[in-house]
C-alpha positions in Angstrom: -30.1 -71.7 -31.8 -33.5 -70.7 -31.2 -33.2 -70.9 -27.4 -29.6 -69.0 -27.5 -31.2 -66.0 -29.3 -33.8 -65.8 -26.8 -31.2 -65.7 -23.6 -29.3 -63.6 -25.0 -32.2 -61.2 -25.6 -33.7 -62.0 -21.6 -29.9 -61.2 -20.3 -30.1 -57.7 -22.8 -33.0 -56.9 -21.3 -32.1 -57.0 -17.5 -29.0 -55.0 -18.3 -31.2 -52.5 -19.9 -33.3 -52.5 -16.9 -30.5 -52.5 -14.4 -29.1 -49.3 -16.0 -32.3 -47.6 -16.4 -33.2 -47.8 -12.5 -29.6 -47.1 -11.8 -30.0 -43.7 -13.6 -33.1 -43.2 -12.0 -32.1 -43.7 -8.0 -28.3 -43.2 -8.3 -25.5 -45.8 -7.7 -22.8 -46.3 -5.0 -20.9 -45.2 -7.4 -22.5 -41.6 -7.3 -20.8 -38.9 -5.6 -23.1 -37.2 -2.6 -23.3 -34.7 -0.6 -23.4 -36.9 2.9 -20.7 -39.6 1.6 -17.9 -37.7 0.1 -18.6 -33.9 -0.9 -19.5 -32.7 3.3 -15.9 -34.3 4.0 -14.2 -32.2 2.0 -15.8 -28.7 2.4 -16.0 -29.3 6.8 -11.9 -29.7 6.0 -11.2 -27.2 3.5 -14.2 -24.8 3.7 -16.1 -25.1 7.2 -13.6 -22.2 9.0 -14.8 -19.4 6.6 -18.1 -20.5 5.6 -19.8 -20.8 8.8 -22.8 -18.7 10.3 -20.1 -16.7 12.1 -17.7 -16.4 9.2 -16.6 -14.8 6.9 -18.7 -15.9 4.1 -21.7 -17.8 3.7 -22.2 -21.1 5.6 -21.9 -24.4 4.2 -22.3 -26.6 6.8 -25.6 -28.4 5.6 -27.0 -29.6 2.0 -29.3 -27.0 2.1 -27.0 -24.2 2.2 -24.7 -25.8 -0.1 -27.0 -26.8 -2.6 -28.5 -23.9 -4.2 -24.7 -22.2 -4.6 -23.3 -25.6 -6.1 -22.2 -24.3 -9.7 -21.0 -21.2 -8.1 -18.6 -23.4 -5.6 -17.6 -25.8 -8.4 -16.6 -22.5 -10.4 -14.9 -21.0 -7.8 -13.3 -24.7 -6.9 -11.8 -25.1 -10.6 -10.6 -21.2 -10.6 -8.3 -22.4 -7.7 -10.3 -19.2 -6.2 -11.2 -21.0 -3.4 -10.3 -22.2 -0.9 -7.9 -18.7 -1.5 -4.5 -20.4 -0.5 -2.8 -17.8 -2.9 0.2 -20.2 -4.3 1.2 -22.6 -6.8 0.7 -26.5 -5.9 3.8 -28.9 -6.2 5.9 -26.0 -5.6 7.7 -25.7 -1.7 6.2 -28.6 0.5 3.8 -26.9 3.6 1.8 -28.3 6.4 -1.1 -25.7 6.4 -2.0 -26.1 3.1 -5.9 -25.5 3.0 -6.1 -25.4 -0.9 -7.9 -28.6 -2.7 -6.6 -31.7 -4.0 -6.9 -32.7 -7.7 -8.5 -35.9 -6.9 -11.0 -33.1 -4.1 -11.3 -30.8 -7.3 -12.5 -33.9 -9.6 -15.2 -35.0 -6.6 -16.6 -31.4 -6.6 -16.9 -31.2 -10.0 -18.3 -35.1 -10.4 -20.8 -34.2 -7.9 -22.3 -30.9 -9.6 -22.1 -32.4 -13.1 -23.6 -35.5 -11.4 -26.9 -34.0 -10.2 -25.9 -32.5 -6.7 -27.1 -35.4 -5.3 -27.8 -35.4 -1.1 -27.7 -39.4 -0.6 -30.0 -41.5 1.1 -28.3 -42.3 4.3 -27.9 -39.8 6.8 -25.5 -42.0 8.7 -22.9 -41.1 5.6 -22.6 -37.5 7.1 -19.3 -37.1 9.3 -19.4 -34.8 12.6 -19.8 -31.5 12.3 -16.6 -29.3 12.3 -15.3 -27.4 15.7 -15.1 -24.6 14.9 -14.0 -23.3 18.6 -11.7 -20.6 18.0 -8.3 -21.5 18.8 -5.6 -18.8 20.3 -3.9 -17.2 17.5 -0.1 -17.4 17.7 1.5 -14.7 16.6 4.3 -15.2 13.7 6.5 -12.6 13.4 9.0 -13.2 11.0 12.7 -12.8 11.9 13.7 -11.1 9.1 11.5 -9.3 6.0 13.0 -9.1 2.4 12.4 -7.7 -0.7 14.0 -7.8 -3.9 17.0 -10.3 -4.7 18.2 -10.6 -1.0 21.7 -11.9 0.5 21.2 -13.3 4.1 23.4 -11.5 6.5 23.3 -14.9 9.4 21.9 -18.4 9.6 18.6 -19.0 9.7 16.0 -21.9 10.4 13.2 -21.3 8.0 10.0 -22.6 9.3 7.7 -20.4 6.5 7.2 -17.5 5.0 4.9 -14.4 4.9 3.7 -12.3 2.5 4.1 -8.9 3.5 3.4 -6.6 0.6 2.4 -8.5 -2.6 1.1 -6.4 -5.7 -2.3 -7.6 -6.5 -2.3 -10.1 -9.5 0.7 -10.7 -8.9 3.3 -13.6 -9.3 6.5 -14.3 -7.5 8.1 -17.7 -7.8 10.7 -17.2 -4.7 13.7 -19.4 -4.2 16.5 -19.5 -1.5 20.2 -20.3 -3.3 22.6 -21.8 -0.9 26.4 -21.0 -1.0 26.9 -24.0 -1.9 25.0 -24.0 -5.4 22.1 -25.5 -4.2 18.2 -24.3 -4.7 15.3 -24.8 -2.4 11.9 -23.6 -3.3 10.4 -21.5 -1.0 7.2 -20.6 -2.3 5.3 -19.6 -5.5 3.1 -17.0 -4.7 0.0 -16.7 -7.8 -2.9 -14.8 -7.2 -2.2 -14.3 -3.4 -4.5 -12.3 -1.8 -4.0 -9.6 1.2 -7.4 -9.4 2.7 -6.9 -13.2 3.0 -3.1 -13.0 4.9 -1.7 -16.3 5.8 1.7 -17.9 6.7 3.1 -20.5 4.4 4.9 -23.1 6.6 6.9 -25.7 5.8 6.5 -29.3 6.3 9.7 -29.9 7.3 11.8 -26.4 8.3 14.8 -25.2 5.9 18.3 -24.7 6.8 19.5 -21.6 5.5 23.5 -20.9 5.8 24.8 -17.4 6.2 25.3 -15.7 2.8 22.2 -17.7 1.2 20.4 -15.5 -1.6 17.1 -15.3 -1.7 15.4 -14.5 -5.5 12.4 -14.3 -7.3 10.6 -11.3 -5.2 9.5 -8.2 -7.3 10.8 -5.1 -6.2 7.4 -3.4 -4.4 7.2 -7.0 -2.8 8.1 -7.8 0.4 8.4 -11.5 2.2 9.0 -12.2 6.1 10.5 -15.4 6.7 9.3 -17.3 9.9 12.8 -19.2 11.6 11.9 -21.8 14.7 
């Protein structure tokens, strides 16, 4: 019994220990900046906050570091990255705005300690941030209000044109035939940060589809292919 109380007392102790050092040099299991967090803001972040941007860079640690509770605010806000529109809501392929699961790695890594990592190999590439020709999207036909459509249209997106600022629209298209798609939830949208909203998969709207949910003094262009 003797020799029991003392192994389990040895095996207590190395736990202790292993916990100890593990909350003095971090764990794989700790979110860092080279590892995880630099993935996510070269994505989501990199094309505005760049030395020639818009806003301030946040390429490196460095820059990132001192401004971590400000991003992690601005991150759980939904303030940035300023995609203007509600998740879950339409389906589109340019969607810059962050992830839950992104949101909750942000956050972990902040509350964790804003930890940089110890292996510099962990960093991804830099982003290109080559400007790329801008192609013009003007959209084929601009509503506002509750709208009847007077032809056929393939919907490829939509774009704001006039939005009230904090503002919210929650625009649908209703088919002839009864049935609703979602087109797009606007929620506090933006102007000085104008974007498309395009589909994932493009919409086929028949003549004499209604489109609904746009205030009066608001105005949407919709984008057909």
């Amino acid at each position: 019994m003797k020799r029991l109380v003392v192994f389990v007392g040895l095996v207590f102790s190395v736990v202790c220990l292993s916990v100890a050092r593990g909350g003095a040099h971090g764990s794989a299991t700790a979110v860092t900046w080279n590892r995880e967090v630099s993935r996510i803001v070269f994505e989501k972040c990199a094309p505005c906050h760049n030395p020639s941007g818009t806003a301030f860079s946040m390429l490196s640690y460095l820059d990132v570091q001192p401004r971590a509770n400000e991003v992690k605010d601005a991150v759980l806000s939904r303030r940035m990255p300023p995609w203007g529109a509600i998740k879950g809501f339409g389906t589109f392929r340019n969607d810059q705005s962050l992830s839950q699961e992104q949101i909750e790695i942000l956050t972990r890594w902040v509350d964790g300690g804003i930890r940089r990592g110890n292996n510099p190999q962990m960093l991804p590439k830099p982003p290109d941030l080559t400007l790329k020709p801008v192609v013009a999207l003007e959209p084929a036909v601009v509503v506002r209000g509750t709208t009847r459509l007077s032809r056929a249209l393939l919907l490829d997106g939509v774009i704001p044109e006039a939005v009230p600022a904090g503002g919210s629209a929650r625009v649908i298209a209703m088919l002839p035939n009864g049935r609703v798609e979602p087109l797009v939830w606007l929620h506090g949208y933006a102007d000085r940060y104008r974007h498309p909203f395009l589909f994932r998969r493009p919409i086929m709207l028949p003549e004499g589809t209604t489109i609904r949910g746009l205030p009066a003094e608001a105005a949407l262009g919709l984008i057909s292919r």
